[in-house]
C-alpha positions as CSV (number, residue, x, y, z in Angstrom):
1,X,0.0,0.0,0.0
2,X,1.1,3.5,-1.3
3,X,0.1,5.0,2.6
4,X,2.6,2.2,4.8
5,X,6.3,2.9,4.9
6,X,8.8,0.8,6.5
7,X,9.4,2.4,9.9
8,X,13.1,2.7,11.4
9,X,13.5,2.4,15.1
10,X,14.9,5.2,16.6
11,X,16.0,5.7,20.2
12,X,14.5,7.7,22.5
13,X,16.6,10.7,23.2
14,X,15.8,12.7,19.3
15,X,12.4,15.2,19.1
16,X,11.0,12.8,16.6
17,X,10.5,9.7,19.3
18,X,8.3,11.9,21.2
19,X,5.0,11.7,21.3
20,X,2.7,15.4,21.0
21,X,-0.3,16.5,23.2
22,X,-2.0,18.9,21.4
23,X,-1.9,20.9,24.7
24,X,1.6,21.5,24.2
25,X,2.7,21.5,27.8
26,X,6.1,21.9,28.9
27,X,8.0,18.7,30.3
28,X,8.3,17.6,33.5
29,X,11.3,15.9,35.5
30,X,11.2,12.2,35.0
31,X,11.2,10.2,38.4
32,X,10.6,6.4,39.7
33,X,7.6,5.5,38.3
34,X,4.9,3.0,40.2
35,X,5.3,0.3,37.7
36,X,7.8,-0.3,35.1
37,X,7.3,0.9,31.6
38,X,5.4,-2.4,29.6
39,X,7.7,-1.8,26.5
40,X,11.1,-1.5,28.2
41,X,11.2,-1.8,31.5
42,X,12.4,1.1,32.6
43,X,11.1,2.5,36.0
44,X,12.1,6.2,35.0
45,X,8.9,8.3,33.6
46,X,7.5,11.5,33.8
47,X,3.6,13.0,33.7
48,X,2.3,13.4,30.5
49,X,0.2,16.1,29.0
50,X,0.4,17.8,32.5
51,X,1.8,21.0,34.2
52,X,2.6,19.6,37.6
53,X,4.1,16.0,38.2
54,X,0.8,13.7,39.4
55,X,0.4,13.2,42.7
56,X,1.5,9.4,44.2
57,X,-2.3,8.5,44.8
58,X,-3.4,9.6,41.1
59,X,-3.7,6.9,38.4
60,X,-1.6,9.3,36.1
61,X,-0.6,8.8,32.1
62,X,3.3,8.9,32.3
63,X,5.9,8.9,29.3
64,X,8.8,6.2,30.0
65,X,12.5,7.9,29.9
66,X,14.1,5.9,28.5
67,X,12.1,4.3,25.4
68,X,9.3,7.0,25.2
69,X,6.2,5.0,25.5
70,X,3.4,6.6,27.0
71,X,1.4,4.8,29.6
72,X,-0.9,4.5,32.6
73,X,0.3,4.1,35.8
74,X,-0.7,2.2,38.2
75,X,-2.9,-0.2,36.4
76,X,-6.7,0.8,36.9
77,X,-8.5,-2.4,38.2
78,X,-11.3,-1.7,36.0
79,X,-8.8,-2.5,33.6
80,X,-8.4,-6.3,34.0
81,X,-12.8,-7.0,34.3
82,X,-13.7,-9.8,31.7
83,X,-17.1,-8.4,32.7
84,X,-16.8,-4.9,31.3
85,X,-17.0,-6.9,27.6
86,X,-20.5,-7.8,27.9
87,X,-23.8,-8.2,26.1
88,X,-24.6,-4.5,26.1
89,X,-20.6,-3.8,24.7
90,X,-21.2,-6.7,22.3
91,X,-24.8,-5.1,20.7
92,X,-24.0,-2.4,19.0
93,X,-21.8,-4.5,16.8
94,X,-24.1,-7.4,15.7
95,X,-26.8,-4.6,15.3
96,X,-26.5,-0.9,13.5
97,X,-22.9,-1.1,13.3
98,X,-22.4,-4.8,11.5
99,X,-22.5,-3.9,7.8
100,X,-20.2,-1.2,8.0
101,X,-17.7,-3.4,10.3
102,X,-17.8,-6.3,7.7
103,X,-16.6,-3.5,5.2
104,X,-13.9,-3.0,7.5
105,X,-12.9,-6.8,7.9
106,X,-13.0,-6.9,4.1
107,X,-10.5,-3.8,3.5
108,X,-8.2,-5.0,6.5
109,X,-8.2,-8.5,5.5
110,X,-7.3,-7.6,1.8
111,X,-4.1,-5.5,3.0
112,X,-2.9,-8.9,4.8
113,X,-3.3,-10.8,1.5
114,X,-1.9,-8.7,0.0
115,X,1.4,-9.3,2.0
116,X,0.9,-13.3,3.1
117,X,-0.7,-16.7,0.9
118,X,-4.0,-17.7,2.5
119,X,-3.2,-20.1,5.2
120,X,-3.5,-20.6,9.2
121,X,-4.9,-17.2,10.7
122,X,-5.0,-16.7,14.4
123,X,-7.3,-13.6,15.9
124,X,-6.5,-12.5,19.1
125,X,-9.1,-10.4,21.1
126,X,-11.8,-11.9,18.1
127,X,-14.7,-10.1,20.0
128,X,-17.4,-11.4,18.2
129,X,-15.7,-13.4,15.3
130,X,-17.1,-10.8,12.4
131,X,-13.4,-10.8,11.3
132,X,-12.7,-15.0,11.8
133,X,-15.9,-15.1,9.3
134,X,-15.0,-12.8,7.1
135,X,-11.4,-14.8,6.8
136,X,-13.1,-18.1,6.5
137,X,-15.3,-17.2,3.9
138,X,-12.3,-16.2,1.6
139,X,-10.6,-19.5,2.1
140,X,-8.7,-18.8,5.3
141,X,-8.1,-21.7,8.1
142,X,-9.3,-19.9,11.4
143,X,-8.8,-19.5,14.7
144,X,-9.8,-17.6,17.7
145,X,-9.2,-16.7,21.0
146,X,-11.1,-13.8,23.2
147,X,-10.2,-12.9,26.6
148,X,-14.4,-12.0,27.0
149,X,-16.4,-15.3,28.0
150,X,-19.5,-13.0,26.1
151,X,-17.4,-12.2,23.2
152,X,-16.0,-16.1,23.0
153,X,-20.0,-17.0,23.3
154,X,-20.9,-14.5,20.5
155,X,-18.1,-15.7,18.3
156,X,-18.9,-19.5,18.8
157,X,-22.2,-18.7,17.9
158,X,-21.3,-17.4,14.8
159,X,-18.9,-19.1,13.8
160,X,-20.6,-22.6,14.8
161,X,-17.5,-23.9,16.3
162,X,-15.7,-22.9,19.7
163,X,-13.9,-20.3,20.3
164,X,-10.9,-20.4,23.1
165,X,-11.7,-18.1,26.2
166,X,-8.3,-17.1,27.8
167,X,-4.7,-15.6,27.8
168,X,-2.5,-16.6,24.9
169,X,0.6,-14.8,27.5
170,X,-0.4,-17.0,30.3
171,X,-1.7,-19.9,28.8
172,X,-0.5,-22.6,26.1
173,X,-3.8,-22.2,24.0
174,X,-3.4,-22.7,20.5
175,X,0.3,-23.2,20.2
176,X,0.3,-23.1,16.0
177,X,2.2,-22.7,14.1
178,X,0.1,-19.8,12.2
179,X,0.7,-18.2,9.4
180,X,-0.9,-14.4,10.5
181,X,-1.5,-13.7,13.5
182,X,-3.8,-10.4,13.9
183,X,-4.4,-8.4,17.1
184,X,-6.9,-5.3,16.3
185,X,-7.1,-2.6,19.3
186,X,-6.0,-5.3,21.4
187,X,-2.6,-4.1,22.6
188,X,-3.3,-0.9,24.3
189,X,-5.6,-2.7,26.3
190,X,-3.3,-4.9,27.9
191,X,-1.2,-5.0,31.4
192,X,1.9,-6.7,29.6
193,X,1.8,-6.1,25.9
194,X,4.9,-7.2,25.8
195,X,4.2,-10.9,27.0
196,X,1.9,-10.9,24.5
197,X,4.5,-10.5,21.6
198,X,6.7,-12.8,22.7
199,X,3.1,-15.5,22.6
200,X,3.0,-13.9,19.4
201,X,6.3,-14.7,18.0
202,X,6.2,-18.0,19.3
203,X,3.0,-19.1,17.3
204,X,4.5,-17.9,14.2
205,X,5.8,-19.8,11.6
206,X,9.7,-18.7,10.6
207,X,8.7,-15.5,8.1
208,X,4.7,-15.2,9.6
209,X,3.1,-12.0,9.1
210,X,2.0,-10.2,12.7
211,X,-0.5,-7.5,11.7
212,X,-1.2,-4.6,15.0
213,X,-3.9,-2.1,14.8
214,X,-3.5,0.5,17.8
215,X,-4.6,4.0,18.3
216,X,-2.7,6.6,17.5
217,X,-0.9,9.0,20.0
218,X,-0.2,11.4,17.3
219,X,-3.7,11.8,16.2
220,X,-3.4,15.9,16.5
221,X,-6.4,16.4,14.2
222,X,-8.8,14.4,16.4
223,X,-7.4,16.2,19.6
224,X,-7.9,19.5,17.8
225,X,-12.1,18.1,17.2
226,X,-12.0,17.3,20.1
227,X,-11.2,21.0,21.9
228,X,-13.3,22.4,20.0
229,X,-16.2,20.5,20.8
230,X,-15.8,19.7,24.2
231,X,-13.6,22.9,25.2
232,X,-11.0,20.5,26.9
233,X,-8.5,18.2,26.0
234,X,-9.0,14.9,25.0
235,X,-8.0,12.7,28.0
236,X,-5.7,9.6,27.5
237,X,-7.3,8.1,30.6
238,X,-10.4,8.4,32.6
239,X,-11.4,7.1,35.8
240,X,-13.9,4.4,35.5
241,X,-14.1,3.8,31.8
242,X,-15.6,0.5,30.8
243,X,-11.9,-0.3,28.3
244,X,-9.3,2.2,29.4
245,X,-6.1,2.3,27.3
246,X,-3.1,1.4,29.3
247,X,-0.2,1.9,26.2
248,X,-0.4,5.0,23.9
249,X,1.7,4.2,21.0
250,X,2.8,6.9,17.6
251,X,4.8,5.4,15.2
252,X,8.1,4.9,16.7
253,X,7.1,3.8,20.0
254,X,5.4,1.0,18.2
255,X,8.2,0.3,15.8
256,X,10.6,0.0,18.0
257,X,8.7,-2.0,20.7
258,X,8.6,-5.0,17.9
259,X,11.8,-4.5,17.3
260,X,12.6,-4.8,20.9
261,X,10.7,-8.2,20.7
262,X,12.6,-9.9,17.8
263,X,10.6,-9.1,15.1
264,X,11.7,-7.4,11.9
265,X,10.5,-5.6,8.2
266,X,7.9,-3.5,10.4
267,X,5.3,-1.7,7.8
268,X,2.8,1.5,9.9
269,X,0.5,3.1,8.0
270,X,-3.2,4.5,9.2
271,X,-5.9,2.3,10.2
272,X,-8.8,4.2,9.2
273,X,-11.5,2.5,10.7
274,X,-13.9,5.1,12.1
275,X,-17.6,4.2,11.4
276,X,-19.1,7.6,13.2
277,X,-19.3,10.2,9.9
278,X,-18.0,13.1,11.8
279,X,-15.0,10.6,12.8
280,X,-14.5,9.3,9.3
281,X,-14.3,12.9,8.1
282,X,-12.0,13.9,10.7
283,X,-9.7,11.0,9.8
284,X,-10.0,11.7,6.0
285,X,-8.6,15.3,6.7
286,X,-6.1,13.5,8.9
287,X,-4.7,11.6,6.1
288,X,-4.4,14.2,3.9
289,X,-2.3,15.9,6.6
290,X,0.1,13.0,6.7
291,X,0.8,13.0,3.4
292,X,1.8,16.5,3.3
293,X,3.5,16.6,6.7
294,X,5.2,12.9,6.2
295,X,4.6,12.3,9.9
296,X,1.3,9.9,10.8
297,X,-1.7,11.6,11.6
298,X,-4.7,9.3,11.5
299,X,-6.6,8.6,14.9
300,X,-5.5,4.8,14.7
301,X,-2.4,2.9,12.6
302,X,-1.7,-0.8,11.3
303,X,1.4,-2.3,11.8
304,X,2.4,-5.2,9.7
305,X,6.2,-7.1,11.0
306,X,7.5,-10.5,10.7
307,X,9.0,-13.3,13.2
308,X,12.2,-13.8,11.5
309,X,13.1,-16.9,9.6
């Protein structure tokens, strides 16, 4: 696809590893963090998108010092609920929304054949298993795991066939080898992302195609929207939310977190997979933007890298 480019991972000392608020706020002194970053490790962060450094009993956004990952810390327990995945989250998407999603699977699923032969295709976080149909129907072998015991029902359902309830990280579940593996807005959500590329990696066949879709920390159009309409800025974590995003990733961050995890030829390019109008319009300006600025603009990207032969 004209709109990936191969991605170079850079350290994190140059202006261009940095993720931007649109708030532009100064930056603050990095100091011992409460857990350690989930990319590198490092136990060295500082607030993020704030004037004053958060105070020890917040759950604050930080930015790790030494790979520049940005992330919440501590780990909200709503975070880790099976339960906040159930039938009311699920409806939406097997009602008004399913058309449009299929659309979606279609265009995301022709970008990975366009890169990898049909063959064994594992979906992790398969929600309702729109996508594992989809995959099927073009000649795909399938399958699917969902940490959600509502979203492993839904997809069984569908599918006619189980579906694996559980933690690929934790768990020996569906050992492979698989020719894709495909984890869409999965990531962010997790506690140890990085566990979950090393599962990853070893489920792979020598030369298999991971495929990542994550938001976008750099998505300075939709923060823009976003002020304007709601005459704040758009927060990166709120208390309470049903799926709160514990990893931020822009381009770099995410290219050189694979890299970090043995994999190699890492592809990032947009995701655009709004289905609100005003979103899709947002994101349409968005990509326009990136051409002209070279620099990823989009409210979500898709990362395509490879377990090395």
């Amino acid at each position: 696809m004209s709109d990936l480019h191969r991605v170079r991972p850079r350290g994190g000392s140059g202006r261009e590893d940095r993720p931007t608020s649109a708030a532009g706020r100064p930056e603050l002194t990095s100091s011992p963090s409460r857990r350690p970053c989930p990319a590198c490790g490092s136990r060295q962060a500082a607030g993020f998108g704030r004037r004053r450094s958060p105070d020890p009993a917040d759950i604050a956004t930080v930015r790790c010092a030494g790979c520049s990952l940005v992330f919440v810390d501590p780990v909200p327990p709503e975070a880790t609920l099976p339960d906040s995945y159930g039938a009311d989250y699920y409806q939406p998407w097997q009602g008004r929304e399913e058309r449009a999603r299929a659309r979606l699977w279609k265009r995301r699923l022709a970008t990975i054949e366009r890169r990898s032969p049909r063959g064994a295709l594992l979906d992790v976080g398969c929600g309702d298993g729109l996508f594992l149909k989809v995959a099927r129907d073009a000649g795909w072998s399938i399958e699917g795991v969902e940490f959600s015991p509502e979203g492993a029902r839904r997809a069984s359902q569908r599918l006619g066939r189980p579906v694996a309830v559980g933690d690929l990280a934790r768990e020996r579940l569906l050992m492979g080898p698989f020719d894709v593996m495909t984890l869409w807005h999965v990531l962010e959500h997790l506690v140890e992302p990085a566990a979950m590329l090393d599962a990853a990696r070893l489920r792979l066949r020598p030369g298999g195609l991971l495929v990542i879709a994550v938001p976008n920390l750099d998505n300075l159009p939709l923060q823009l929207a976003y002020r304007l309409a709601r005459r704040r800025p758009m927060p990166l974590y709120e208390k309470g939310a049903r799926e709160p995003h514990l990893s931020h990733f822009n381009p770099s961050t995410l290219a050189a977190f694979l890299a970090r995890r043995g994999f190699g030829n890492v592809e990032i390019g947009p995701d655009r997979c709004a289905l609100v109008p005003a979103k899709r319009a947002i994101d349409a300006c968005a990509a326009v933007l990136s051409v002209l600025s070279r620099r990823l603009l989009t409210d979500a990207m898709l990362a395509f890298a490879r377990r090395p032969r």
